[in-house]
C-alpha positions in Angstrom: 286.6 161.5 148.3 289.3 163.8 149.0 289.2 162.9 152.3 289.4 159.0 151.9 292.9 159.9 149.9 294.0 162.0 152.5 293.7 159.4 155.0 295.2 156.5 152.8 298.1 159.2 152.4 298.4 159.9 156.2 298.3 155.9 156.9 300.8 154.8 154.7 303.2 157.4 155.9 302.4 156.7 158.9 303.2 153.2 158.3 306.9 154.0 156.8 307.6 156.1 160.0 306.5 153.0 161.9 308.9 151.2 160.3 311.7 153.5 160.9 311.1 153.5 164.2 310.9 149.6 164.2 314.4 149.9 162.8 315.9 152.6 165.0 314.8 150.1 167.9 316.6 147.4 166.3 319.9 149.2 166.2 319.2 151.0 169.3 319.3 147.8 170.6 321.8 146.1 169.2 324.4 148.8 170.4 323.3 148.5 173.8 326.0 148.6 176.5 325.8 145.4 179.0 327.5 146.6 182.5 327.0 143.5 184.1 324.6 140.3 183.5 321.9 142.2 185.0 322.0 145.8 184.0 322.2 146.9 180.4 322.0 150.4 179.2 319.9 151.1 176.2 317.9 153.4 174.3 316.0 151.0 172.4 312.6 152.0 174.6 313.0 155.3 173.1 311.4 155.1 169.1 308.7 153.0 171.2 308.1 156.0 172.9 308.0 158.7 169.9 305.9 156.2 167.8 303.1 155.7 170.4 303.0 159.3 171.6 302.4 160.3 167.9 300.2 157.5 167.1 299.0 155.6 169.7 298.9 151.8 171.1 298.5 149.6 167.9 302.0 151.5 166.7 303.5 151.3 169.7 302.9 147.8 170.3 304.1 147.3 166.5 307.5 149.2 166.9 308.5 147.8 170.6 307.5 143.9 169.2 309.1 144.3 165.7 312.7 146.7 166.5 312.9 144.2 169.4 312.5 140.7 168.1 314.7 141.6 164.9 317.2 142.9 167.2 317.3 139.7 169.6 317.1 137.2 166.6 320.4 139.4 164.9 322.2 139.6 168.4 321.2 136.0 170.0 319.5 134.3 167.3 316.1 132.4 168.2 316.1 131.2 170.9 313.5 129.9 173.6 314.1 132.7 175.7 313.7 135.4 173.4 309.7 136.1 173.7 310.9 137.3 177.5 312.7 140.1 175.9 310.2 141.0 173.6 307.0 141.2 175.5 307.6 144.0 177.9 308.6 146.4 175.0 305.0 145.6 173.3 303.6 146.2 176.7 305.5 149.2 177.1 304.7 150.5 173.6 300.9 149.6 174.3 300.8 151.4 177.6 302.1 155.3 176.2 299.9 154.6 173.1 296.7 153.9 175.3 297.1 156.3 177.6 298.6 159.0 175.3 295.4 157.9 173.0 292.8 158.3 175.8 293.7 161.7 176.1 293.2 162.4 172.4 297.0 163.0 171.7 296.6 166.2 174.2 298.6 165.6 177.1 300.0 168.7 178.7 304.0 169.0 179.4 303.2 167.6 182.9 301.2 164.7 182.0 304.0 163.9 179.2 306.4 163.5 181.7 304.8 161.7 184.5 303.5 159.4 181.8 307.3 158.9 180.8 308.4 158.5 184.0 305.8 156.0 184.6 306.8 154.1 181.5 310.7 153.8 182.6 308.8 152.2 185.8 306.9 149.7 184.0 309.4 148.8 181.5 312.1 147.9 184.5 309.7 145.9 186.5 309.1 144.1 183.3 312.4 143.4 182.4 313.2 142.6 185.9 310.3 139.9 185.9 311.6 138.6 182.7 315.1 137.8 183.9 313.2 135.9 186.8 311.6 133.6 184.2 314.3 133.3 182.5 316.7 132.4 185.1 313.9 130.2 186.4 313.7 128.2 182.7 317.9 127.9 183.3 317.0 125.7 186.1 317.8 128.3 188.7 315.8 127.8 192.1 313.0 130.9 192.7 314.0 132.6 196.1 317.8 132.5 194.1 316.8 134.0 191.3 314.7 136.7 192.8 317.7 137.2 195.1 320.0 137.7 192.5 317.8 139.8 190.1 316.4 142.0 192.9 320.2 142.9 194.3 320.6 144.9 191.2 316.9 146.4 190.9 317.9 149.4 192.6 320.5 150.6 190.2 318.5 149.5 187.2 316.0 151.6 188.3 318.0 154.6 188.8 319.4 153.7 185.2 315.9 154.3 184.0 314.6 157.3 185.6 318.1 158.8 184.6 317.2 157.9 180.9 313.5 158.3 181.2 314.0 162.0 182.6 316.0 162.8 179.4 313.4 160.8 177.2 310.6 163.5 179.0 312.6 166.0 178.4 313.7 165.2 174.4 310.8 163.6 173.3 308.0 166.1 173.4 310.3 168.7 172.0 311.0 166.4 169.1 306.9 166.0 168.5 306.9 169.6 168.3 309.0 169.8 165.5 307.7 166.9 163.9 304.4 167.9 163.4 305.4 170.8 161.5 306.4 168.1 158.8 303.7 168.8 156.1 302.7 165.0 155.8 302.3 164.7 159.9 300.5 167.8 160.3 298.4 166.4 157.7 297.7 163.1 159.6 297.5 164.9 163.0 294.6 167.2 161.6 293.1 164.8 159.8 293.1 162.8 163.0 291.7 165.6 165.1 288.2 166.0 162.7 287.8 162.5 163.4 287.3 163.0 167.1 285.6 166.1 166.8 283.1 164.2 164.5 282.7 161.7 167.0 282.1 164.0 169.5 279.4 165.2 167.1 277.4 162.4 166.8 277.3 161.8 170.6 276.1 165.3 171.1 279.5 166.6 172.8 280.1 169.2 170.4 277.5 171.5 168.6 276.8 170.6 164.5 279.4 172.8 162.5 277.2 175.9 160.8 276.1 175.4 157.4 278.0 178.3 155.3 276.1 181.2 154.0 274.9 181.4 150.6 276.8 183.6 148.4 273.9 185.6 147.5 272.9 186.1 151.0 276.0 187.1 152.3 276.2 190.5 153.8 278.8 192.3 152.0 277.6 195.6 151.8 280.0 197.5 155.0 282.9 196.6 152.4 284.8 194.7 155.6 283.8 191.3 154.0 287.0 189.2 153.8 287.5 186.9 151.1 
């Protein structure tokens, strides 16, 4: 029973964190900086990426899809178009969480940042092939459009390993302190005896000792520790 309230505990605050994340996307967003029609700086990938390293796809997805519609429909309002420019952050936020959650939330400081630096990839190309669409959807001819998006591909790319580096640098230092907060560390070890029991029951791990019986505890050295 304890454990059942423990759990409803760690989900609902995981679910507030969730939403400040969504939100932090949304403004993150919203302040971008547009250097020209085809390269934009912002940060708005970068809650997507806390939330899913700390707990998994399904947030990640959740965070990417909700900070970046709400920011669109504020910014732009709703338009046709605006599904282009929500879908690769749901992607993005799906690909850290499934990859981060495959590895049981263990990922060594190496595999953090390759798996960032992977991400900055992925999110570019999908951006890039959103702007094709949409250009294509303004009436704009295909070997045009992919002229015109491609010319700048280079330096958007740049822009994103620039700001993915620092993300791989910043963002598993931030989990570190993070999980220190009593109501995470709760959810994180909460989350951990859930794998280990799975890896019980499929015979990966041995079956946890049974604890002695008080009376048949061996005390009698006087080193017993209590």
């Amino acid at each position: 029973m304890k454990g059942a309230a423990r759990g409803l505990r760690g989900n609902a605050f995981r679910i507030a964190v969730d939403g400040m994340l969504a939100a932090m996307c949304a403004v993150l967003g919203y302040v971008s900086i547009t250097i020209t029609q085809e390269i934009k700086f912002t940060l708005e990938s970068l809650p997507v990426v806390i939330g899913a390293m700390m707990f998994g796809p399904i947030d990640g997805m959740l965070i990417g899809g909700i900070g970046t519609f709400v920011y669109q429909v504020v910014r732009w309002g709703m338009e046709f178009s605006t599904p282009l420019w929500v879908i690769p952050y749901i992607l993005y936020g799906l690909f850290v969480g499934l990859i981060v959650y495959l590895k049981r939330y263990k990922l060594k400081l190496w595999e953090s940042f390759l798996l960032i630096m992977a991400s900055g990839v992925l999110i570019t190309l999908l951006n890039t092939g959103s702007q094709i669409v949409y250009k294509r959807m303004l009436g704009a001819d295909t070997k045009a459009a992919i002229a015109e998006v491609f010319a700048a591909f280079p330096w958007r790319l740049l822009l994103s390993a620039i700001k993915h580096v620092a993300y791989a640098v910043f963002v598993p230092a931030l989990l570190a302190v993070l999980w220190k907060v009593p109501f995470l560390r709760a959810y994180k070890e909460a989350r951990n005896e859930r794998f280990e029991e799975k890896d019980r029951k499929k015979g990966k791990l041995p079956e946890r000792a049974a604890a002695p019986e008080k009376e048949n505890a061996d005390v009698s050295d006087g080193d017993a520790k209590f």
